[in-house]
VEXDREN-2710 file (C-alpha; in Angstrom, 1 decimal):
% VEXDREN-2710
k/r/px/py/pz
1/UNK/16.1/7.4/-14.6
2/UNK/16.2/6.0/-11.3
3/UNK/13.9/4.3/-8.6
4/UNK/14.9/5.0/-5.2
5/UNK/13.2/4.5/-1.7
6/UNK/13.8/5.1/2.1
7/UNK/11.8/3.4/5.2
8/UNK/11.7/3.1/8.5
9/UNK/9.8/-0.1/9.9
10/UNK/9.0/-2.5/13.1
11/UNK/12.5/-4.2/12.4
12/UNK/14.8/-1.5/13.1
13/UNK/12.0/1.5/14.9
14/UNK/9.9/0.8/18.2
15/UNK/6.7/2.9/18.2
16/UNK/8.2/6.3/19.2
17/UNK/10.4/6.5/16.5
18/UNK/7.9/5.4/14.1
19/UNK/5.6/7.6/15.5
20/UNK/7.8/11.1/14.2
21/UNK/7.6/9.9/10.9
22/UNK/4.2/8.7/10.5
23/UNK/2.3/11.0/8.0
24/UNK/-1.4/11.6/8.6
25/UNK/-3.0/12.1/4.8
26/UNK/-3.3/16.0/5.8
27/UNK/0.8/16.4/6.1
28/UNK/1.1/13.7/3.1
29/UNK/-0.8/16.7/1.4
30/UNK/2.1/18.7/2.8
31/UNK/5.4/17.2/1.9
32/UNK/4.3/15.1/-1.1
33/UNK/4.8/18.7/-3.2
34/UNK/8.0/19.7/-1.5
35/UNK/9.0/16.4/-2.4
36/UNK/8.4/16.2/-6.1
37/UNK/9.4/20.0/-6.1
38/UNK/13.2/19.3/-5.9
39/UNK/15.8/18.8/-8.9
40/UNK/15.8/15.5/-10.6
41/UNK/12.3/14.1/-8.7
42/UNK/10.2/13.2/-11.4
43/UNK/7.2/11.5/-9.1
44/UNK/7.0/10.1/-5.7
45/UNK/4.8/8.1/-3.4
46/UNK/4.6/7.7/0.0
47/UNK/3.6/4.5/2.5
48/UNK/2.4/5.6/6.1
49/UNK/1.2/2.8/8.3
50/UNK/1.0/1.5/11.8
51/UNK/4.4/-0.5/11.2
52/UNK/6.1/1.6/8.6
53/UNK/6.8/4.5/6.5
54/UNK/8.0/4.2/2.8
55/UNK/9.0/7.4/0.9
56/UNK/9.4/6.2/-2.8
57/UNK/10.9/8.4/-5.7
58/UNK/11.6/8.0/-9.5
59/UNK/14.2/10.5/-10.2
60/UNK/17.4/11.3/-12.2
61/UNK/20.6/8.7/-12.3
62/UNK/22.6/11.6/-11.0
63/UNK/20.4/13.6/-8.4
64/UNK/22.5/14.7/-5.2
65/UNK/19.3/15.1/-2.8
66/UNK/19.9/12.7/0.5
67/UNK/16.4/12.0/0.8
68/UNK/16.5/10.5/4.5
69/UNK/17.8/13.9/5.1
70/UNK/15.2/15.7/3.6
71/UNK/12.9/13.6/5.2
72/UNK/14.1/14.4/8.6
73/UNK/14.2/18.3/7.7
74/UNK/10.8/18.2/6.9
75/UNK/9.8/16.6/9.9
76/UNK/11.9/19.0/11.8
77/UNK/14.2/16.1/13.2
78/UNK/17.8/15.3/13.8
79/UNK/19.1/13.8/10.6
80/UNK/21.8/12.5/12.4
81/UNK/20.4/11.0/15.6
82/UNK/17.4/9.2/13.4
83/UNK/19.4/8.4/10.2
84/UNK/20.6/5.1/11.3
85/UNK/16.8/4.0/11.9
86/UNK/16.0/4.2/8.0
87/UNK/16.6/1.6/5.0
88/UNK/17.8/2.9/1.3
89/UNK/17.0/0.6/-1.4
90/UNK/17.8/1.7/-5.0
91/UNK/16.8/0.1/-8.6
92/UNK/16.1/-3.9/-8.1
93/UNK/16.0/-4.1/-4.5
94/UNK/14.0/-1.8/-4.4
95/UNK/11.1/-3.5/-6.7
96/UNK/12.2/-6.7/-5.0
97/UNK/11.0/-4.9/-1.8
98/UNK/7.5/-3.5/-3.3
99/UNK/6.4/-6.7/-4.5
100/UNK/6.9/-8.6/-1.4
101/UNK/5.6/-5.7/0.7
102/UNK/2.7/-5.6/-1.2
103/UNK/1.6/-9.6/-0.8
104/UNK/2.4/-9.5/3.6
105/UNK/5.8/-11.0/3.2
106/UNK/7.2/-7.9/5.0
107/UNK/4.8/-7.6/7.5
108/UNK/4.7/-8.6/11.3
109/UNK/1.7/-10.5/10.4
110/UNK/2.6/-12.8/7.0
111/UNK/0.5/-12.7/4.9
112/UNK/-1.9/-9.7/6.0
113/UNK/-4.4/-8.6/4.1
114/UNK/-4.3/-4.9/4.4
115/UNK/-1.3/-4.2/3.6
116/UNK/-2.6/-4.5/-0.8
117/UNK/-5.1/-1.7/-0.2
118/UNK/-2.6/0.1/1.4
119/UNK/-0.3/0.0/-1.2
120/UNK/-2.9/0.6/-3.5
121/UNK/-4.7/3.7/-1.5
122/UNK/-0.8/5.1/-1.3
123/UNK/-0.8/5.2/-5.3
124/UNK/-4.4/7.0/-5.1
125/UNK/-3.6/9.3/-3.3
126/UNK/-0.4/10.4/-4.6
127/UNK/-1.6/10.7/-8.1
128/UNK/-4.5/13.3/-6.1
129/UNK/-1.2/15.4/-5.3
130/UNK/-0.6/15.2/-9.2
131/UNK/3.1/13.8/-7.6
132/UNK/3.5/10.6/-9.4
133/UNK/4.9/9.9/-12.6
134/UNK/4.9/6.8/-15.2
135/UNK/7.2/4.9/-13.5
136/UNK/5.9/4.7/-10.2
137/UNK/2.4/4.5/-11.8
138/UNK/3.3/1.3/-13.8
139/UNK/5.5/-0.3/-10.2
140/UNK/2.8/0.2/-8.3
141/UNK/-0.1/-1.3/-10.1
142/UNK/1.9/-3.9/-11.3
143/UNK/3.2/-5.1/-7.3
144/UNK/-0.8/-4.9/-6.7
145/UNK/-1.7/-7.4/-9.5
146/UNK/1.0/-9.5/-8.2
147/UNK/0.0/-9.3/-4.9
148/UNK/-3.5/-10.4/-5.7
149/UNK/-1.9/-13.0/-7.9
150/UNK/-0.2/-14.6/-4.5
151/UNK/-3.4/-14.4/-2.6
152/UNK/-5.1/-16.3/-5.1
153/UNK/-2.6/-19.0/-5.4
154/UNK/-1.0/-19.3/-2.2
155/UNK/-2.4/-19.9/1.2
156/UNK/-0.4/-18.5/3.8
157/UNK/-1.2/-20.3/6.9
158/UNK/-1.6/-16.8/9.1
159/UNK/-3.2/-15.1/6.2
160/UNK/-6.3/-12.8/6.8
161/UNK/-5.3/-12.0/10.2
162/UNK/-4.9/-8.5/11.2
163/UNK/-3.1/-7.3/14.8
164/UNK/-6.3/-7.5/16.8
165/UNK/-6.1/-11.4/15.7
166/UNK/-2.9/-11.7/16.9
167/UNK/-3.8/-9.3/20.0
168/UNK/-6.4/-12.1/20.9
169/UNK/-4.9/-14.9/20.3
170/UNK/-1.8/-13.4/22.5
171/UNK/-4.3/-12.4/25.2
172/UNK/-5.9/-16.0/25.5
173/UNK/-2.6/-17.6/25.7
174/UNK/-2.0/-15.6/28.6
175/UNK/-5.2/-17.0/29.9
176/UNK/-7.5/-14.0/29.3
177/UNK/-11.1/-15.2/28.3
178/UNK/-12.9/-12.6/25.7
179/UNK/-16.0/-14.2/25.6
180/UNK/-18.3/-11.9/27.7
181/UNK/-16.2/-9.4/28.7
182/UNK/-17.2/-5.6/28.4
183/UNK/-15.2/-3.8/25.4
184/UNK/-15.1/-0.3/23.9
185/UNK/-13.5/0.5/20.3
186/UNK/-12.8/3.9/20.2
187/UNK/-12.6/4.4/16.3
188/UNK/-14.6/3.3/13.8
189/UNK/-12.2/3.3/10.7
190/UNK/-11.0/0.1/8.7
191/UNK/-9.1/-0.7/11.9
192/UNK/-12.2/0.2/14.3
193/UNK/-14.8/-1.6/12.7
194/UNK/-12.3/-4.8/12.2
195/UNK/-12.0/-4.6/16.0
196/UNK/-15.3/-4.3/16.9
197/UNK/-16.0/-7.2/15.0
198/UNK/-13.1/-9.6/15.6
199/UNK/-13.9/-8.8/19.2
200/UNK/-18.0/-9.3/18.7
201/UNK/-17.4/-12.7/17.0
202/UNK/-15.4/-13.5/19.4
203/UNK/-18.1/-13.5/22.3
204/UNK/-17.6/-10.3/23.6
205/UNK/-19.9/-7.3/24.5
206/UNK/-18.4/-4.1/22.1
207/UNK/-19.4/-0.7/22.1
208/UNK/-18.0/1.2/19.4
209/UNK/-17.1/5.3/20.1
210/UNK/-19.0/8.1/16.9
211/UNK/-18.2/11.4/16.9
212/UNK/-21.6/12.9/17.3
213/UNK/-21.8/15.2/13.8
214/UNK/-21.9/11.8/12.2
215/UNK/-23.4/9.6/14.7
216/UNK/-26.8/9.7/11.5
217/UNK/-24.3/7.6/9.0
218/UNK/-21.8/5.8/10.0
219/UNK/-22.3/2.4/9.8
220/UNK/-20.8/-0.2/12.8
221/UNK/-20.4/-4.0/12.9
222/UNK/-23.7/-5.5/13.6
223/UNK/-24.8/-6.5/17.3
224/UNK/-22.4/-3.7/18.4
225/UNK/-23.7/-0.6/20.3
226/UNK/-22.6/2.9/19.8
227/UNK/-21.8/5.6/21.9
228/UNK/-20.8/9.4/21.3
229/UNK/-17.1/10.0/21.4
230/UNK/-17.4/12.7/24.1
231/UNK/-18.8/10.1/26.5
232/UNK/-16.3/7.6/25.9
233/UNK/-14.5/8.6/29.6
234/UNK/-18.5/8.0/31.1
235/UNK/-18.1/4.1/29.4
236/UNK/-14.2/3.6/30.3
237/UNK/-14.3/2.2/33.8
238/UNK/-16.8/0.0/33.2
239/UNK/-14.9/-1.6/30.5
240/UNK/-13.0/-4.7/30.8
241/UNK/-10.9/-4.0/27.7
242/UNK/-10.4/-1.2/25.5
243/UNK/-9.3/-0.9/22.1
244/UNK/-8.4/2.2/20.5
245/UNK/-7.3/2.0/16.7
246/UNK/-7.7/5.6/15.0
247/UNK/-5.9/7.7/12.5
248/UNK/-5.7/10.6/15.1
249/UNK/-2.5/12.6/15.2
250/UNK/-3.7/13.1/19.3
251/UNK/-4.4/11.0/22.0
252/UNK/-7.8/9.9/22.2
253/UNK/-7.2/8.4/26.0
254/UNK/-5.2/11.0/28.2
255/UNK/-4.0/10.0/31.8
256/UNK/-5.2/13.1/33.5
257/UNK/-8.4/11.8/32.3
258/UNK/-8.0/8.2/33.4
259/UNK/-7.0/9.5/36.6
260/UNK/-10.6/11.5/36.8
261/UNK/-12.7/8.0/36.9
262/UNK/-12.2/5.2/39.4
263/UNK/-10.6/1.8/38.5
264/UNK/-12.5/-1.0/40.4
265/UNK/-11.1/-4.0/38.5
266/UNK/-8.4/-4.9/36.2
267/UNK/-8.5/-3.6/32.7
268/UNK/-6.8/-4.1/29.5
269/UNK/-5.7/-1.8/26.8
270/UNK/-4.8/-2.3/23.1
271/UNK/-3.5/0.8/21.5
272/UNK/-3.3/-0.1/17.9
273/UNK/-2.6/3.6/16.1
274/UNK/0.6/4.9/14.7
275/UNK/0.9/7.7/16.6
276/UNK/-0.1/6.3/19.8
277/UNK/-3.8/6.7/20.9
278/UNK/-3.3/6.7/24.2
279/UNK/-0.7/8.4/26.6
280/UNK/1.4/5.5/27.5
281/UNK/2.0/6.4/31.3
282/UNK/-1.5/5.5/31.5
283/UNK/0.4/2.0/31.2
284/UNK/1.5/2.8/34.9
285/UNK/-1.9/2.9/36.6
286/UNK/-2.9/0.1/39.4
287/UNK/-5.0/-2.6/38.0
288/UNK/-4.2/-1.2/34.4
289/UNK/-2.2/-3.3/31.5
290/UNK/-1.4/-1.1/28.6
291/UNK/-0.3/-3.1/25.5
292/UNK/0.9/-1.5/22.0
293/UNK/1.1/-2.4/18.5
294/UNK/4.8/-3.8/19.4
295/UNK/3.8/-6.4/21.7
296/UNK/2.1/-8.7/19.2
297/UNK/4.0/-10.5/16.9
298/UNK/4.2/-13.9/15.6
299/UNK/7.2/-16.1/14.1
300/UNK/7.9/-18.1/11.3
301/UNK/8.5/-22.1/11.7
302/UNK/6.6/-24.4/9.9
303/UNK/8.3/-26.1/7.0
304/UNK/4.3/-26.0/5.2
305/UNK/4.4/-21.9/6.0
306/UNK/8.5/-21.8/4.0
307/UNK/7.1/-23.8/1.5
308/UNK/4.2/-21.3/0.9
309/UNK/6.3/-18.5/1.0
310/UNK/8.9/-20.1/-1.7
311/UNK/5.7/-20.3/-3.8
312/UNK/4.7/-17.1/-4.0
313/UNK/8.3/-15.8/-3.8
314/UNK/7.6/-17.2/-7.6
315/UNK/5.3/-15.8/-8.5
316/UNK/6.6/-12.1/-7.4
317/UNK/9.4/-13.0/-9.6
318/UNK/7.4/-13.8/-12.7
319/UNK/5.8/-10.6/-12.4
320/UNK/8.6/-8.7/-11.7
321/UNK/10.4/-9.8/-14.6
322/UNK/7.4/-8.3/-16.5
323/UNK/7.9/-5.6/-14.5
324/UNK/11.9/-5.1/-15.4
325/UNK/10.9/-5.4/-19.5
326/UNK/8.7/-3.0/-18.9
327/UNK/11.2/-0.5/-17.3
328/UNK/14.1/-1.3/-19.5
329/UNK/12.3/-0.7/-22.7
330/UNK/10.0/2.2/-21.7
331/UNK/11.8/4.9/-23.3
332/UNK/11.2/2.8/-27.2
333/UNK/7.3/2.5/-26.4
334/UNK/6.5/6.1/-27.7
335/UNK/8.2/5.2/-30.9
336/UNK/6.9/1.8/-31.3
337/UNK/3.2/3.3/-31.0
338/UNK/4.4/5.4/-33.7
339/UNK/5.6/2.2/-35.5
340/UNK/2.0/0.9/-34.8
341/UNK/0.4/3.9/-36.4
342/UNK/2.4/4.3/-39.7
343/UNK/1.8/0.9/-40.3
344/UNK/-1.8/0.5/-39.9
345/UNK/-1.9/3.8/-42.1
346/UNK/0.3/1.6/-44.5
347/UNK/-2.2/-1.4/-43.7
348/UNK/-6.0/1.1/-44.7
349/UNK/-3.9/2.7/-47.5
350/UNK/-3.4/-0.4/-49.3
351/UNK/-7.0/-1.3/-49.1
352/UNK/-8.8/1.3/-50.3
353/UNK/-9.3/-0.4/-54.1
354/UNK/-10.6/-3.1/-52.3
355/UNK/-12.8/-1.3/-49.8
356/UNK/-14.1/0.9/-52.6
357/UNK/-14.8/-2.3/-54.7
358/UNK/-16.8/-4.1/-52.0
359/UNK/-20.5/-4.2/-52.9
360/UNK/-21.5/-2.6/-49.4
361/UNK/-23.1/0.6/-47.7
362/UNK/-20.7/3.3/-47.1
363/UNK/-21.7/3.2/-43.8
364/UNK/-20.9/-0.3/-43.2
365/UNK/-17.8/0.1/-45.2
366/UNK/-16.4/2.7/-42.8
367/UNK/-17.4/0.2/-39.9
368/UNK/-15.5/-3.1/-41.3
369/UNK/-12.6/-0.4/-42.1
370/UNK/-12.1/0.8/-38.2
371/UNK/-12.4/-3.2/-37.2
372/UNK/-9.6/-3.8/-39.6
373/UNK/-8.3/-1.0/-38.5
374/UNK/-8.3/-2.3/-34.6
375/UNK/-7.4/-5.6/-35.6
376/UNK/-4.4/-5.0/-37.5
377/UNK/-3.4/-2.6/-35.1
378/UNK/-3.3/-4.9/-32.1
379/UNK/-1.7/-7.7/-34.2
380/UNK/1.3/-5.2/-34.7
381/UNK/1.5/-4.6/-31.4
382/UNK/1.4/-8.0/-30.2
383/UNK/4.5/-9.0/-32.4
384/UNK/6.3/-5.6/-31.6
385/UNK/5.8/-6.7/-27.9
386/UNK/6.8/-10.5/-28.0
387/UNK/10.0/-9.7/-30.3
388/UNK/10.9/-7.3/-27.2
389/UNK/10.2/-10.3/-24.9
390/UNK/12.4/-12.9/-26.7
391/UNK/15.5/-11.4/-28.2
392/UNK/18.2/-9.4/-26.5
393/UNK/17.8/-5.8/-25.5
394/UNK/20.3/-4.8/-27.8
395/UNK/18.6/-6.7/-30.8
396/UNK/15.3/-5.7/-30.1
397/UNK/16.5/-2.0/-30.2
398/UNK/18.0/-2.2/-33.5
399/UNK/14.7/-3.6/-35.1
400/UNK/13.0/-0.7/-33.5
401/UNK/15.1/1.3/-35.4
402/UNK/14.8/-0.5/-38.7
403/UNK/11.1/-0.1/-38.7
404/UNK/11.4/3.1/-38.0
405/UNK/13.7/4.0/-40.9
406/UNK/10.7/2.1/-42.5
407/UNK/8.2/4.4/-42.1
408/UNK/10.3/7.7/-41.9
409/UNK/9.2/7.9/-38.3
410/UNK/10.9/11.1/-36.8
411/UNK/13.5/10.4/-33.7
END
């Protein structure tokens, strides 16, 4: 068994590369199948966000499938020309990889929070396709629980900022005063709603766009107005910025639409979606700036921020070593639950004079029996688990095979 990934991220993809291989959850619905569907795939998962896209697989030591190139022929691409874009990471690495992807460290923005629920929402919804298996099941949950360990314990100084932070902060270091500017949010997904209200808080006037068949429920940031999606182009030139941050596979702002309205004063726009929201030669009309998700970065320098980062770097490694037990000795847990069972059968057979003997109900006899039961039960598996934890591989194998000798228990 092997663990195997491919990805394409912000470090070696600008935005229209990333854009082919972004996956909308419809066309995850898709491929996630195909995937899983070919020789020696036992389960796989897949990442899609604004800054990358992960394709992760457990599969057979020996399988021959290129998965880059699979990846490309499903998206109808040239395998050759966008090859060279992609990252393969196999076995270590490629946990190394999860773990710190899961807590920010690989992000543009250290340290950002969304990128754990994105993890975690990837696991969700693969297991809704039926296409994971054990492995990724247990690598996933456990680079979430590590994840959440490092947010816990470490303060990343740029932690819990998102790219509409940065987008501001870049913006008013150029000089550009949000406080009491006019702004629309077209979108009001996890992206949309953090938008409107990083943009409210920070003292400006937001209207947020709602499709009109669910204008009754959905719920926007408070002290923001609303308007119907199909009027956003009525709102536009009035605007002093725009933001537009949905999981649209189309443009939600077109130029031949831009050039219906008139432009009186100078506007800014933040296109936030992977695939583009809107058209980019829009980017080319007078007293328009058109900024994308690839303009806002940040470094870094501080010797506090290294320090922080070495911390939690330790933490990832703890847990990965749990992690790497785990995955070494799966294929011996079936048979030590079996270990587990014959000996607590062993444990209630020996009792039985002494239950019968006890000067109790029967019902309350069959009640102390199941606690016993439980009891000796997890007290096996306890010791079972920390011998695995503290002797050699090779050791703990043969003792696994002693006890099963033991108790007869059938390879």
């Amino acid at each position: 068994m092997s663990i195997r990934m491919i990805g394409i991220d912000h470090s070696r993809a600008n935005i229209d590369v990333r854009c082919i291989f972004s996956f909308t959850k419809k066309q995850m619905a898709e491929v996630l199948p195909k995937i899983k569907e070919q020789q020696g795939v036992h389960g796989c998962v897949m990442i899609s966000t604004c800054n990358r896209m992960e394709l992760w697989v457990s599969c057979e030591d020996d399988i021959s499938i290129d998965l880059c190139e699979l990846l490309c022929r499903l998206r109808e691409v040239s395998f050759e020309h966008y090859g060279p874009y992609f990252t393969e990471r196999e076995e270590k690495e490629a946990v190394k990889h999860l773990f710190a992807l899961s807590c920010g460290l690989k992000s543009r923005i250290l340290g950002e929070d969304q990128i754990i629920t994105q993890v975690k929402e990837s696991l969700a919804f693969a297991r809704e396709q039926y296409t994971t298996d054990n492995v990724l099941e247990v690598l996933f949950r456990m680079a979430v629980t590590a994840a959440k360990k490092v947010k816990t314990n470490v303060t990343l100084a740029i932690a819990n900022q998102s790219v509409i932070h940065q987008a501001i902060q870049v913006l008013e270091q150029k000089g550009y005063n949000i406080a009491g500017k006019k702004c629309m949010v077209i979108g009001n997904g996890a992206m949309g709603k953090l938008a409107a209200s990083t943009l409210q808080n920070a003292g400006a006037d937001v209207t947020v766009t709602v499709r009109q068949y669910r204008s009754g429920i959905v719920d926007i940031p408070r002290e923001c107005s609303r308007i119907d999606y199909g009027k956003r182009m009525e709102l536009f030139p009035k605007c002093d910025l725009v933001v537009s941050a949905t999981a649209s596979p189309n443009y939600t702002l077109k130029k031949e639409c831009v050039d219906q309205v008139k432009i009186q004063h100078e506007m800014i726009l933040l296109d936030l979606a992977v695939p583009r929201d809107i058209e980019p030669s829009i980017g080319e009309i007078e007293k328009i700036q058109l900024f994308d998700i690839d303009d806002f970065h940040i470094e870094v320098q501080s010797e506090s921020l290294r320090r922080n980062i070495e911390k939690a770097q330790e933490i990832l490694d703890e847990q990965m070593e749990e992690f790497e037990q785990w995955y070494e000795c799966r294929d011996v847990i079936p048979k030590i639950q079996e270990i587990k069972e014959n000996a607590v059968q062993d444990f209630n057979w020996r009792l039985q004079k002494v239950m019968r003997e006890l000067p109790m109900e029967s019902e309350k006899k069959m009640e102390l029996k199941e606690e016993m039961s439980s009891a000796a039960g997890k007290v096996i598996a306890k010791m079972l688990f920390t011998l695995r934890d503290n002797v050699p591989q090779e050791n703990f194998r043969e003792c696994v095979e002693a006890l099963s000798q033991l108790y007869q228990t059938e390879n």
